[in-house]
N, C-alpha and C positions, 0 to 999 in steps of 0.2 A: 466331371463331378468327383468329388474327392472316394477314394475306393473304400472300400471293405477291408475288414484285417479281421482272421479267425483264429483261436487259440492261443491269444497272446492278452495280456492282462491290462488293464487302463493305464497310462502311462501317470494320469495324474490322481485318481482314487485307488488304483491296485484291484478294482473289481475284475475276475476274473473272465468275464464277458465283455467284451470289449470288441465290437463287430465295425466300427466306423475309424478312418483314417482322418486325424485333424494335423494340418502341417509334420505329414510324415509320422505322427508316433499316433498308436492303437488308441480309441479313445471310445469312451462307454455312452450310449444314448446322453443321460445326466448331465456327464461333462462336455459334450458338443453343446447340449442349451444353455446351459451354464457359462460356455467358452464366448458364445456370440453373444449373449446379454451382456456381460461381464465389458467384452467390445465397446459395445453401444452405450452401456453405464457411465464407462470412461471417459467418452467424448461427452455426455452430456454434463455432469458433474463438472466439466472444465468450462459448460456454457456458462451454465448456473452460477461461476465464481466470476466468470467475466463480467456475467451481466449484473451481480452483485456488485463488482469494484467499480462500475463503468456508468451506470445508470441508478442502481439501489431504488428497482421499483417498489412500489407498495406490493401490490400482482403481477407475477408472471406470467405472461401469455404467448405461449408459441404459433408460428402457421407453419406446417409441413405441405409440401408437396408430394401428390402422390400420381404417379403414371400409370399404376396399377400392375409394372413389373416386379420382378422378384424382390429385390432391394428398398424399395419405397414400402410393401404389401408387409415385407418383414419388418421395416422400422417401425410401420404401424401396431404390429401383434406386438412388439414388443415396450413402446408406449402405453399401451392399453393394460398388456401383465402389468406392467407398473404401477398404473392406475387402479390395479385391482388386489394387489395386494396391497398398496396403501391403505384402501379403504377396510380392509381386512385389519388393519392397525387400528382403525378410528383415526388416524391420521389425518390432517386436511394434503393434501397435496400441494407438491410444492412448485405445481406449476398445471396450468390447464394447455391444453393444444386442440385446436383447429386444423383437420385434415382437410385441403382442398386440391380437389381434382383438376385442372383445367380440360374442358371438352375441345379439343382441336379438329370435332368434324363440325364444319361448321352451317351442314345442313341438319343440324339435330333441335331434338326438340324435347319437352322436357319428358318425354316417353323413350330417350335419346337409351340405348345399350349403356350409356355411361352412366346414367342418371340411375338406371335398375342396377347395374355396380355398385355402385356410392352405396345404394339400399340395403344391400346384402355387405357393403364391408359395414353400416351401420350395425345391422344384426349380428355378425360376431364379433365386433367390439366396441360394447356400449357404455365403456369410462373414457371415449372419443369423441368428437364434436366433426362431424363431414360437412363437406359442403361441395356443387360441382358448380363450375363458373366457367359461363360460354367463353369461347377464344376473342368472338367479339367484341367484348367488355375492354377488350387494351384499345381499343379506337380512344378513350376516354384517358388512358394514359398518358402524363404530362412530364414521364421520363425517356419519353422518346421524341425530338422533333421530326413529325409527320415530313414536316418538308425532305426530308433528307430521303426520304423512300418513294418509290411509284407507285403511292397510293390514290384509286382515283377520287375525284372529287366530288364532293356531294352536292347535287343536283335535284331537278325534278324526275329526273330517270331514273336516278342511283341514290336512294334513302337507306336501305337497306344494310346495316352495318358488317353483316355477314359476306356479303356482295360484294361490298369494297372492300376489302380484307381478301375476299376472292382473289380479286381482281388485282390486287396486289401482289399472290403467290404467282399468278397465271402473270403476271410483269418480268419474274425473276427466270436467269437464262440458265440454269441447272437445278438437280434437287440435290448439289451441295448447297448451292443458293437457298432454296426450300429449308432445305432442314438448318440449315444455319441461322436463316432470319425467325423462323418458326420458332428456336429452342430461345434465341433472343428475348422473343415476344412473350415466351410463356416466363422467363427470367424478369420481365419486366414487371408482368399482372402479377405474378406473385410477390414481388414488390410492394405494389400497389396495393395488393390487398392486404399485405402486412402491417404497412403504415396506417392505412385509413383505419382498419378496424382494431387498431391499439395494440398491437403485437408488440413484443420486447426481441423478438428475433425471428429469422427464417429460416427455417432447416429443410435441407436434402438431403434424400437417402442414397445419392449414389455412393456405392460400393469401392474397394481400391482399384479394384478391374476399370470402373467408369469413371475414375476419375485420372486415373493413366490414358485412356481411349480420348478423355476430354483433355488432356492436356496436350498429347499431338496432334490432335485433328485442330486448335487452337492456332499451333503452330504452323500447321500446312494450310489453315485458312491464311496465314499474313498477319493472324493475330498474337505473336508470341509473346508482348511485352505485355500484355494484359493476362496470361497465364497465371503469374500470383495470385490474383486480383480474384480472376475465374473459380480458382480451384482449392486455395488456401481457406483455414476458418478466419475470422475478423470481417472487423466494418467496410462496408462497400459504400466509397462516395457516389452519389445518386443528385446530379444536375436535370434542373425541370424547366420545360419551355410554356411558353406560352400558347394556348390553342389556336390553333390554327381558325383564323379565321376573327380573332383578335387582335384588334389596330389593326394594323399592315400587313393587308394578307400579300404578301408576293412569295415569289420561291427563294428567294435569301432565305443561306439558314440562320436562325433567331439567334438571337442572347439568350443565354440559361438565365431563368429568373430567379430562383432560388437553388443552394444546395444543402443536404443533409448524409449522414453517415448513417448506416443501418448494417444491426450485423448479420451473417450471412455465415449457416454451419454446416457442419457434412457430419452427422455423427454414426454413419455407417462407414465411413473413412477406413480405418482398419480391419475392416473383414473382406475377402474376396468372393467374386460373386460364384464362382462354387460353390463357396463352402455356404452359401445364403441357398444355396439349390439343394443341397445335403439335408439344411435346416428345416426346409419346407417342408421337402420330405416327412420328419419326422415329428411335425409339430400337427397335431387334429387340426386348429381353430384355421389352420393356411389351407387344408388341404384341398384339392378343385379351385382355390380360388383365383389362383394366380394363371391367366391362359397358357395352352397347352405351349401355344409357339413363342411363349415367353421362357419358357424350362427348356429351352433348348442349346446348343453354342451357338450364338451369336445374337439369339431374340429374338428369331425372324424364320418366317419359313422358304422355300429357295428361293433361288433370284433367279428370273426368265430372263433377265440382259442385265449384263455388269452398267448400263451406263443408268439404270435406274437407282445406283449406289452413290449416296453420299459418300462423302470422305468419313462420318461421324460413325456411318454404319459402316464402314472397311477399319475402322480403328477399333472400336467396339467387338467385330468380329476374331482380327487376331489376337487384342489382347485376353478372350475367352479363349482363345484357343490354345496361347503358349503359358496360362496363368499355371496348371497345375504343375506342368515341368520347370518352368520359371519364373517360379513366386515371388523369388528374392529381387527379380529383375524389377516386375512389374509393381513391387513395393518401393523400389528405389525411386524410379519415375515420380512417385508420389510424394517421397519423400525427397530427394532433392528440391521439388518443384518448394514444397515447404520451406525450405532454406532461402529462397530466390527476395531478391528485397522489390518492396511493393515499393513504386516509385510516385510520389506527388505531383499533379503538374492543375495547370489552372485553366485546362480545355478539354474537352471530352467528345468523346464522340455521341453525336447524335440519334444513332442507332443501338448500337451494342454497351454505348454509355461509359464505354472506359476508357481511362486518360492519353491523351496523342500523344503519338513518341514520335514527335515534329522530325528528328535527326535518323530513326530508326523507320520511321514510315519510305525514305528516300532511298534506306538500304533494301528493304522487303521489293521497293518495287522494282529495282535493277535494273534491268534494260527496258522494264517496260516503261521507266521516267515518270515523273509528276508528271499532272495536267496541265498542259499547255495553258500558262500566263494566270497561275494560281498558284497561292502562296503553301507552305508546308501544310496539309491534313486539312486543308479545305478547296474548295473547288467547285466545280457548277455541278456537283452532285449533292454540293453541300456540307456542311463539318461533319467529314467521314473518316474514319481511320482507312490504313490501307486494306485490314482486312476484310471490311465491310464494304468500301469501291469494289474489289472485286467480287463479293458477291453479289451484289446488284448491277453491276455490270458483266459481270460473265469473264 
């Protein structure tokens, strides 16, 4: 967490109290909230013109996702101040937002710890719209084809949408597998729920730290060509199958029946998650809210066996841990990745939903070879990119 500095003056107002460290220079309460608003301003102000030049809706309607970590917890208070000094103007706002949570225990119930969260981020800030949306509601997603996963099949046994969705984590052979397919799914519903309920965009609050942690764990997944795609702001192509269970049910994977572009933003993008730990600190309306083992390095409390670590939480971990000595590194990560060109193609993957790198999928798998007697990025697991054959298959 970014340090203390005593007896040295604000590097940017000159107040002479100046008790907080912001990128190396003394910096006064004021201009630390000041500094990460100011952040957050910027990317939004560049959504706002895109989606003006791009679309020219009548209403603007945002959905955010919220994890209830430091990063998402802050973009929320800080949507909300907005909303609340506009209305302080008489202002109409120039854009409404829907916070929604996704619940991923999927024995909960609407007395779910997540659901009394949601409650209380209601209560402190009420120029925001919440919402919590079971994990099971992606069963109903038509940007993923079913077939391509070990999902089991609905029967007289197995109705239960939570069950089969179980039953599909307890399929996969690691909890890199787990957490991989898991962040997918939630990357999907919240999709889902953007489009259906008329949103103009989707926004994320990961921070530069997690979006550096996501950008190589991307990579060590098999998934590197899809990195732009993942971690960049811009429209995300979004191919939809048919349900399962529609005409011709077999396990071929389908034809995408339709496609659309949706944009997709990160306007916590430039602050590191530090300095978003600094800010909580210092702001009342976060204070208690955000959980204890969320404010810590790495988000988590110990690990009883390294083999219960994803790769997503081993990425996430050291990049908290080398951010504040090397800030400039783990901005580069980000920023390179920003430069990298988003590439076209006219097949996708079935799970993860981003475009096969037919030539690049052959180099990722190396000695391990294509599927015996299947053609580039498909196979009898289905139209899977490389990185997603190995997580479902181990």
């Amino acid at each position: 967490m970014p340090g203390s500095e005593t007896g040295r003056p604000c590097k940017r107002c000159k107040v002479e109290d100046a008790p907080f460290r912001l990128r190396a220079d003394p910096t006064c309460r004021d201009c630390y909230v000041q500094y990460v608003a100011l952040k957050m301003g910027k990317r939004l102000s560049q959504l706002h013109r895109d989606i003006r030049i791009s679309r020219q809706p009548t209403a603007r309607r945002y959905i955010a996702g919220l994890s209830f970590g430091p990063s998402s917890s802050t973009f929320v208070q800080l949507l909300d101040d907005t909303g609340r000094r506009l209305s302080l103007k008489k202002s109409s706002s120039p854009f409404n937002l829907l916070v929604v949570h996704i619940d991923t225990d999927l024995s909960a119930s609407v007395d779910s710890p997540a659901w009394k969260l949601i409650k209380e981020y209601q209560a402190r800030f009420p120029f925001v719209e919440f919402d919590c949306v079971p994990l099971a509601d992606v069963l109903a997603v038509r940007s993923i084809d079913w077939r391509t996963l070990p999902l089991p099949a609905q029967n007289d046994s197995v109705t239960d949408p939570a069950v089969r969705l179980q039953g599909l984590f307890d399929a996969l052979p690691t909890a890199t597998s787990r957490a991989d397919v898991l962040r997918q799914l939630i990357r999907h519903l919240l999709l889902h729920l953007a489009i259906t309920r008329s949103c103009s965009a989707l926004l994320l609050g990961h921070s530069t730290s997690a979006l550096a942690a996501l950008t190589l764990s991307e990579v060590a997944n098999g998934r590197g060509f899809a990195v732009p795609l993942q971690v960049n702001d811009g429209l995300c192509t979004i191919c939809t199958y048919p349900a399962v269970g529609s005409g011709s049910d077999t396990a071929e994977p389908a034809d995408g029946t339709g496609r659309t572009e949706f944009p997709v933003y990160y306007p916590m993008r430039e602050v590191f998650r530090n300095e978003i730990l600094q800010y909580i600190d210092i702001v009342p309306s976060l204070s208690g809210l955000v959980p204890a083992d969320q404010m810590t390095i790495g988000g988590s409390s110990s690990i009883v066996s390294h083999k219960d670590l994803s790769i997503e939480e081993v990425m996430a971990r050291y990049f908290d841990s080398v951010e504040d000595s090397y800030s400039g590194i783990v901005a580069n990560v980000v920023r390179t990745t920003g430069k990298l060109e988003r590439i076209a193609g006219d097949d996708f993957c079935g799970s993860c939903g981003m475009t096969l790198d037919e030539q690049g999928d052959s180099r990722w798998a190396g000695e391990l070879g294509d599927d015996p007697g299947s053609v580039v990025g498909f196979g009898d697991m289905g139209r899977l990119c490389y990185g997603c054959k190995r997580s479902i298959r181990g």
